[in-house]
C-alpha positions as CSV (number, residue, x, y, z in Angstrom):
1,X,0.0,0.0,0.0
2,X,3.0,1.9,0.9
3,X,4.2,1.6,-2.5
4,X,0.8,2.7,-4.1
5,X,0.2,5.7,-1.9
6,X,3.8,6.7,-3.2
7,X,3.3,5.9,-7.1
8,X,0.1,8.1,-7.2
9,X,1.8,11.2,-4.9
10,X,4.6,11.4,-7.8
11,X,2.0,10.5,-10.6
12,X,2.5,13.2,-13.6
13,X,0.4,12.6,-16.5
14,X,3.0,14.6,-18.7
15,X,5.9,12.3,-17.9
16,X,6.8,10.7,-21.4
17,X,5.8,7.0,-19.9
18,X,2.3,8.3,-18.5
19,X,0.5,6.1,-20.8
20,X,2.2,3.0,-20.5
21,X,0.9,0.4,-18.6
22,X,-1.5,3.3,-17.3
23,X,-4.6,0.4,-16.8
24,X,-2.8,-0.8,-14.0
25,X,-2.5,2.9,-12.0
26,X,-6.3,3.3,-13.0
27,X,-7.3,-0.4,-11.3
28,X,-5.6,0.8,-8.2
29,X,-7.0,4.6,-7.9
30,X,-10.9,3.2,-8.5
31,X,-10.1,0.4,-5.7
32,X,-9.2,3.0,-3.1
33,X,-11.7,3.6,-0.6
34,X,-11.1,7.6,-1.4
35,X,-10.0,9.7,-3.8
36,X,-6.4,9.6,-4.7
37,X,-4.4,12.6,-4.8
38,X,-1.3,13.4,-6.3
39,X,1.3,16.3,-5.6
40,X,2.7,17.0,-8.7
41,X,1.8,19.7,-11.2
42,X,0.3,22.1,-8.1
43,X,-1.8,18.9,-6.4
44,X,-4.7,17.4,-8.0
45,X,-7.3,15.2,-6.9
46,X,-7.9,12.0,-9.0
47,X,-11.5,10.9,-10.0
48,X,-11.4,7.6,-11.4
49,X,-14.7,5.6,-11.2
50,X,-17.5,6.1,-13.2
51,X,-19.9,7.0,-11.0
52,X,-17.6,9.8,-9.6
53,X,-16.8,11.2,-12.6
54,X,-21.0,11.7,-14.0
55,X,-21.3,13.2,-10.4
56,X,-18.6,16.1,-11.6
57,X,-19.9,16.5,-14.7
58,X,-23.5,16.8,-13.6
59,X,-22.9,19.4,-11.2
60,X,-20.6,22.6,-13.0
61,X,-21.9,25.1,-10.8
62,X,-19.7,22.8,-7.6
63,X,-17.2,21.6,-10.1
64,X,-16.4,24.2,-12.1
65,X,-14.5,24.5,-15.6
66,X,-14.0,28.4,-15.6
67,X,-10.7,28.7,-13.8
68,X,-9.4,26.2,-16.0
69,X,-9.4,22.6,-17.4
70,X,-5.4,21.7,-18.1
71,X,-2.7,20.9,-15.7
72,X,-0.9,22.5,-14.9
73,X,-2.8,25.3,-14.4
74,X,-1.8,28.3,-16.6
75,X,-2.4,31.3,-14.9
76,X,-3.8,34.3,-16.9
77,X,-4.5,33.6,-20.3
78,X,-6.7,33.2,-22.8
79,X,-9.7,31.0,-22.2
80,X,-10.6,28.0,-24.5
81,X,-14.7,28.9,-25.1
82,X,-16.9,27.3,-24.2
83,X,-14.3,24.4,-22.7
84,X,-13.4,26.8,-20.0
85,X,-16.8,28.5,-19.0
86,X,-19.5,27.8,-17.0
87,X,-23.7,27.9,-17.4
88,X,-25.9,29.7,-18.1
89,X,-22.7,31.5,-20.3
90,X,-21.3,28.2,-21.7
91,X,-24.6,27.6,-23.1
92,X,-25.2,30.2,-24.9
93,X,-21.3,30.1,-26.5
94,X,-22.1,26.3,-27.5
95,X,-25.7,27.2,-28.7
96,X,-23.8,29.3,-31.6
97,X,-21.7,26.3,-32.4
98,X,-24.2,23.4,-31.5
99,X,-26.5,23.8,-35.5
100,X,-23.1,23.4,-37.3
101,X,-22.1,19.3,-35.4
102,X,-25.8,18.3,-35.7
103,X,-27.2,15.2,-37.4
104,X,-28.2,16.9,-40.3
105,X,-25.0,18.8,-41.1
106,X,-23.1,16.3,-40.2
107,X,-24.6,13.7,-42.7
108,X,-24.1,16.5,-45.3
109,X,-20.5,16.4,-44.4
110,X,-20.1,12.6,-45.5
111,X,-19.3,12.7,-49.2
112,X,-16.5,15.7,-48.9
113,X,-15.1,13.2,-45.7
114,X,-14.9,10.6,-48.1
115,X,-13.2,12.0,-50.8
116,X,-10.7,13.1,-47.7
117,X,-10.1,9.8,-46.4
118,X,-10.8,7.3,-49.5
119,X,-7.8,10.0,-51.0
120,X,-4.9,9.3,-48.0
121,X,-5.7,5.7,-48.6
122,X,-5.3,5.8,-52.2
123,X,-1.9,8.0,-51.6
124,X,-0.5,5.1,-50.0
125,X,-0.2,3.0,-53.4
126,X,1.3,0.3,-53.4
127,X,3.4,0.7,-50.1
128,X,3.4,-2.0,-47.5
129,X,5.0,-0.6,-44.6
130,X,3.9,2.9,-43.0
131,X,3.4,5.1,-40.4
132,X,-0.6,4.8,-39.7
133,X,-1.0,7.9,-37.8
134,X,1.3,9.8,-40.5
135,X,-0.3,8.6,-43.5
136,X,-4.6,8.4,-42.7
137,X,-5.0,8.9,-38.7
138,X,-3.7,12.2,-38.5
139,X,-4.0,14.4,-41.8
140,X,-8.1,13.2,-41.8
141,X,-8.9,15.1,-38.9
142,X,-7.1,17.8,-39.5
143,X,-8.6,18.2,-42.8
144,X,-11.9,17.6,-41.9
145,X,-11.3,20.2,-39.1
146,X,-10.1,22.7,-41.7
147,X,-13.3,21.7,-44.2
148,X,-15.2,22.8,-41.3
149,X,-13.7,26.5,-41.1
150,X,-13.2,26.8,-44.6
151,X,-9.5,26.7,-44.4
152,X,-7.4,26.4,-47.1
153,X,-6.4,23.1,-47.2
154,X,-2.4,24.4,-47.8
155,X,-2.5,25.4,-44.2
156,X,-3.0,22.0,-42.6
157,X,1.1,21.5,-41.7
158,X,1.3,24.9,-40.3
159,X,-1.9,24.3,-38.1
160,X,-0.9,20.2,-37.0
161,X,2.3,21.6,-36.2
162,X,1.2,24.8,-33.9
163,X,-1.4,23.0,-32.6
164,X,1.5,20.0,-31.3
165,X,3.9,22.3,-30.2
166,X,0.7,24.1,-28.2
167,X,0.4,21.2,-26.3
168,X,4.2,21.1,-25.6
169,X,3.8,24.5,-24.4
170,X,1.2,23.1,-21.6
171,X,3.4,20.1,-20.6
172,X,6.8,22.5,-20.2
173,X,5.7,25.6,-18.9
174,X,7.4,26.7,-21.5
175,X,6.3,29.4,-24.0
176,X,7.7,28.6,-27.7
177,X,5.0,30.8,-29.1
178,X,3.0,28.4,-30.8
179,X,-0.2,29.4,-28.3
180,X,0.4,33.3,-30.1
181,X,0.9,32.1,-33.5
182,X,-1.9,30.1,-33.1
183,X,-3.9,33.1,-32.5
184,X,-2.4,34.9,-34.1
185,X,-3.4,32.7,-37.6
186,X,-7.0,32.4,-36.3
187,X,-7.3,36.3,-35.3
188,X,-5.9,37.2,-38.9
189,X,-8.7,34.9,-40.5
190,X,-11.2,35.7,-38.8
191,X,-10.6,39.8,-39.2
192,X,-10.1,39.3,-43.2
193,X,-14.0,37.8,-42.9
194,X,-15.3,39.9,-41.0
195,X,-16.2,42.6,-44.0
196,X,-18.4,40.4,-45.5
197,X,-19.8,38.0,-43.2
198,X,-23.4,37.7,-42.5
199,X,-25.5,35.4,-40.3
200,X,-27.4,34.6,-43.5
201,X,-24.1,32.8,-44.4
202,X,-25.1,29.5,-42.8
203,X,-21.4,29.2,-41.9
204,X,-19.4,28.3,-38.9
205,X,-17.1,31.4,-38.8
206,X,-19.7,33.4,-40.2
207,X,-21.7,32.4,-36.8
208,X,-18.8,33.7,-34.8
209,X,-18.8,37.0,-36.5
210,X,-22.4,37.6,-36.2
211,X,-23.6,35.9,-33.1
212,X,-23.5,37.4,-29.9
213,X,-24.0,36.5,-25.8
214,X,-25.3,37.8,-23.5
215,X,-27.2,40.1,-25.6
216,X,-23.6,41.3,-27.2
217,X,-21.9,40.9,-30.1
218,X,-18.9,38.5,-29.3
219,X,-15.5,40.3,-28.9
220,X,-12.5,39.2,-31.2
221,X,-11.1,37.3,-28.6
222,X,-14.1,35.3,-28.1
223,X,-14.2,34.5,-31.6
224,X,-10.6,33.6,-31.4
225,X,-10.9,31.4,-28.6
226,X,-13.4,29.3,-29.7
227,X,-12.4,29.0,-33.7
228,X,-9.3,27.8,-31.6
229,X,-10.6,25.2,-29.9
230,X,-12.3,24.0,-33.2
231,X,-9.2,23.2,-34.3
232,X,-7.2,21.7,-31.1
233,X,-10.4,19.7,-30.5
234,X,-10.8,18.2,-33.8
235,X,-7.1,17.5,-34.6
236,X,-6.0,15.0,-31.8
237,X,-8.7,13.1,-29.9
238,X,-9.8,12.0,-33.4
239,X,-6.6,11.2,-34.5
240,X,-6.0,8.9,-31.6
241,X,-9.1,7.4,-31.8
242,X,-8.4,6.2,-35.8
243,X,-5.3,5.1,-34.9
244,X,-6.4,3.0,-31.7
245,X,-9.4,1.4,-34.1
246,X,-6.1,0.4,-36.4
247,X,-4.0,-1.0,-33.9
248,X,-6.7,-3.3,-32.3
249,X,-8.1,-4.4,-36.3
250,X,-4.2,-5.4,-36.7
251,X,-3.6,-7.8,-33.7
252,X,-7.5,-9.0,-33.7
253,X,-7.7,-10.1,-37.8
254,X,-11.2,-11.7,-36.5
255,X,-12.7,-8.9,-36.0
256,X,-11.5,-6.8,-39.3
257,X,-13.3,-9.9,-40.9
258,X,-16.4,-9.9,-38.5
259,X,-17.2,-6.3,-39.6
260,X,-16.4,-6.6,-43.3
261,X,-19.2,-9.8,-42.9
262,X,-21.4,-7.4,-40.2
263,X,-20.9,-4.0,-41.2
264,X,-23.5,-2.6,-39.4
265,X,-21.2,-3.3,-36.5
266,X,-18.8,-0.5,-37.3
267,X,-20.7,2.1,-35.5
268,X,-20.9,0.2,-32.2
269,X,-17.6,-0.5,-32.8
270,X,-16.5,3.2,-33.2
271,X,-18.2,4.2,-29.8
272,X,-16.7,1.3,-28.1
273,X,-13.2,2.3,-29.0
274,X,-13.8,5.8,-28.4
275,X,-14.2,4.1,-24.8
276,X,-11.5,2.2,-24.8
277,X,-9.1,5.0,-26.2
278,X,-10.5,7.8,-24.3
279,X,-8.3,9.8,-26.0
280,X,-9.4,12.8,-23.7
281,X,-7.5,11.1,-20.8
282,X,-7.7,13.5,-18.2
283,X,-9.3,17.5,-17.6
284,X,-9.2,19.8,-14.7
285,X,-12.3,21.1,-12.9
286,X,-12.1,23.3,-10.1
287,X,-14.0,23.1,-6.4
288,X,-16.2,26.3,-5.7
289,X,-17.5,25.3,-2.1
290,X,-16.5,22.6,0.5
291,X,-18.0,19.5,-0.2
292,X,-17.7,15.7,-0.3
293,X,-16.8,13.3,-2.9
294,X,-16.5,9.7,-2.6
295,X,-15.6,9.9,1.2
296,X,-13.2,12.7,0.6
297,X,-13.1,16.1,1.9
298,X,-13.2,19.2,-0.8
299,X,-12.3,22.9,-0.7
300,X,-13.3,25.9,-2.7
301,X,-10.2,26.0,-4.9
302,X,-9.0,22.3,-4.5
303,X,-7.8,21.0,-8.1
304,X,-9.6,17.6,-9.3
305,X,-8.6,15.8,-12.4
306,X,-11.3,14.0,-14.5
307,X,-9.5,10.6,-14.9
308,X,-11.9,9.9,-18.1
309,X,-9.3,6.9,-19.1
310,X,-9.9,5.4,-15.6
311,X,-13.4,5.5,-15.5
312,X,-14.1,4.2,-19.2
313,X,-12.2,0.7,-18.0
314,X,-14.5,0.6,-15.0
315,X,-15.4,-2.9,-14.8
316,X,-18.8,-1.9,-12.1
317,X,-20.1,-0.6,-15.6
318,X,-18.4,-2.0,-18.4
319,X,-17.3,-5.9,-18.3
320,X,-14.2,-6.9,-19.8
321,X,-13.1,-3.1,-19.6
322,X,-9.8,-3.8,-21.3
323,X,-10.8,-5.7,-24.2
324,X,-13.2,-3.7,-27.2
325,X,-16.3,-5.9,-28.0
326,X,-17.7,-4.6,-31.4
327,X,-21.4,-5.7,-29.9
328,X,-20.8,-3.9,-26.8
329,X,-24.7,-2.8,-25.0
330,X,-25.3,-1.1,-23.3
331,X,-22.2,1.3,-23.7
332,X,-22.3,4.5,-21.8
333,X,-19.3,5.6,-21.8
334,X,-17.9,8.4,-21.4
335,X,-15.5,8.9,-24.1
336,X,-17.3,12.3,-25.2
337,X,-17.7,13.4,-22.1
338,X,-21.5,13.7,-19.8
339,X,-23.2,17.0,-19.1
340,X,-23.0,20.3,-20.1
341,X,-19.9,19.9,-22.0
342,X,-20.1,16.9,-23.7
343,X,-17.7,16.8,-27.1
344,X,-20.1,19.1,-29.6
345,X,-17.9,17.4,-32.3
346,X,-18.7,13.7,-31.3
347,X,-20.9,13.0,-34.4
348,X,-18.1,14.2,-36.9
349,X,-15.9,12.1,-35.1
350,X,-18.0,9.3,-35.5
351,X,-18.0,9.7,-39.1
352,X,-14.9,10.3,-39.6
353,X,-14.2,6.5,-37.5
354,X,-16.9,4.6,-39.9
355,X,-15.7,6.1,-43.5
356,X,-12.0,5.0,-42.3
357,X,-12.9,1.9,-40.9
358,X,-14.9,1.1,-44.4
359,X,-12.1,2.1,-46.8
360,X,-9.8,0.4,-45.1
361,X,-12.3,-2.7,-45.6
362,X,-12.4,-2.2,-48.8
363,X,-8.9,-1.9,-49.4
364,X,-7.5,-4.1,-47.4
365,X,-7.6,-7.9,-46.6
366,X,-5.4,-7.8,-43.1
367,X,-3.7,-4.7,-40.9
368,X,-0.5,-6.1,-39.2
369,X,1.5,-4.4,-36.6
370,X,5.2,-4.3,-37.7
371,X,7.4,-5.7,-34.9
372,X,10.4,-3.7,-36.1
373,X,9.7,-0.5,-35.0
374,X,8.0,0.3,-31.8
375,X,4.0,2.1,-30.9
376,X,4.6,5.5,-29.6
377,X,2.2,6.9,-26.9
378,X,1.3,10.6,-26.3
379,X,1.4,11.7,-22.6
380,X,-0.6,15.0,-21.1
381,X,-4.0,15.6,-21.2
382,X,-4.8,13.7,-24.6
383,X,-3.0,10.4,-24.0
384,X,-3.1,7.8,-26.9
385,X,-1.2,6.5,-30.2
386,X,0.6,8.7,-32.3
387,X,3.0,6.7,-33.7
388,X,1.7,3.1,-35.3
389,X,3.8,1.5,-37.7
390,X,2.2,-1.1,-39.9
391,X,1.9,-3.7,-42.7
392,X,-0.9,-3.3,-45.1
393,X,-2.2,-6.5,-46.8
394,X,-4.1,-5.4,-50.0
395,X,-7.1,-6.8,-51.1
396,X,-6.3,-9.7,-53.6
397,X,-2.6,-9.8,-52.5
């Protein structure tokens, strides 16, 4: 116990090793009889169980998201809207946003995502060894994030790249400038639109421009903000999620084969491994009052850590946590989050996971792992693959 109490004190989820063999930290933090805290990174409690975690999520006005979801916490800054604002004013910032990820738009969306996709798998040719995440799990959600915007599609290097070393930025402490140029990008896009954008537009930035809060127009920052998050938000949780769907398909060849027989499986089997990557691994709330949670004592400013990695591998509500069943029901997990701030992007996601998964099907007879090079894990608040090298088997070969 000794040994545990002294893993979790020293527990940093931006080591470089935070992800490996991370199931076994979670199985001990949801078997303690309290909430685990660590004292890294400014002190943090850890919520790891299922339960726990709808309880915070339920309840922003006692867990709040205002001061901040990342950890460390970054001090003065600009917000990420409406990640990092409360009700009744996160609802109206998402409200502007929410038309844009509906079902209706979103099944719009699915011949331009695709051409996107079925055109990264058709630039592999003939090659038999690659980089997954390189050449389909990355560049489609970054694309697809820029469709969104209306981004010229030139851009997406510059963006990926910011948007990496952004996240670098919140591991270290330390400013390379990315966060400004960043802004600095979005701020310049957004103020070249702003002549002739019009709510009549029907468009995403054009909804920025010309929507307003509180009975205000939004400020540029605002706008910056949260055309900002668009793109941090649709770049890596996606990305790790296509790349976690490859890596199981490639050691479990009976279930490529299950869903090319049972393809209506491929949307359970996109939700299930958006529970088993839950590439959102971890987010900050903040305690407003003194409370109690899960026979631990809270105070108005205590740090807490939604341990969303954890709590999807819960085996009270989901049996054989660690393995992905593609029949999985009920499932609800909590991959996308619960509550108020449940992932607005989740259905393009989603989409993005079932047009992969069926070009690959159609492609390919068999995805192997190749032994010779190693899987590379992210650490920090997004915690999954971002390195998979493979073998592709084509169809007929």
């Amino acid at each position: 116990m000794a040994d545990n109490a002294d893993e979790i004190a020293h527990f940093n989820l931006h080591a470089k090793d935070a992800r490996i063999g991370a199931e076994c930290l979670w199985a001990k933090l949801r078997d303690l009889p309290h909430l685990a805290r660590s004292e890294q990174l400014g002190g943090f409690y850890l919520i790891s169980r299922a339960a726990d975690l709808r309880k915070v999520l339920i309840d922003p006005a006692l867990f709040s998201s205002a001061q901040g979801i990342t950890v460390p916490d970054q001090g003065v800054r600009s917000r990420h809207i409406p990640a990092e604002t409360d009700p009744p004013l996160q609802k109206e910032y998402r409200n502007l946003m929410a038309r844009y990820f509906g079902a209706d738009r979103v099944k719009r969306m699915e011949p331009e995502v695709r051409r996107l996709a079925r055109g990264l798998v058709e630039a592999i040719g003939g090659r038999t060894h690659v980089d997954f995440v390189d050449v389909l799990a990355r560049p489609l959600p970054v694309h697809v994030s820029l469709t969104l915007l209306g981004l010229p599609p030139g851009d997406a290097p510059l963006l990926d790249t910011l948007v990496q070393q952004l996240h670098e930025e919140v591991a270290s402490g330390i400013r390379s400038g990315a966060a400004d140029r960043l802004s600095g990008y979005v701020r310049d896009t957004l103020t070249s639109r702003a002549a002739t954008a019009a709510a009549s537009d029907d468009t995403l930035v054009s909804a920025l421009l010309c929507g307003q809060v509180a009975g205000r127009a939004l400020t540029l920052e605002e706008q910056v903000s949260m055309m900002r998050l668009i793109l941090i938000g649709g770049f890596d949780s996606t990305a790790i999620a296509l790349a976690t769907a490859a890596w199981w398909l490639a050691q479990n060849p009976q279930d490529f084969e299950r869903l090319r027989s049972e393809p209506a499986l491929i949307d359970g089997f996109s939700e299930e491994i958006v529970r088993f990557a839950s590439p959102a691994t971890y987010l900050r709330r903040t305690v407003t009052r003194t409370t109690d949670l899960a026979g631990t004592p809270l105070q108005a400013g205590d740090h807490v850590v939604l341990a969303f990695g954890a709590a999807n591998r819960d085996p009270r509500e989901f049996p054989c946590p660690d393995s992905v069943l593609l029949d999985r029901k009920p499932n609800n997990h909590l991959g996308f989050g619960f509550g108020v701030h449940r992932c607005i992007g989740s259905m393009v996601a989603k989409l993005e996971l079932r047009i992969t998964i069926e070009e690959l099907l159609a492609r390919y007879s068999r995805l192997e792992l190749d032994r010779g090079a190693p899987v590379v894990y992210s650490s920090g608040l997004n915690q999954g693959i971002i390195s998979l090298p493979m073998k592709l088997h084509a169809v007929g070969c």
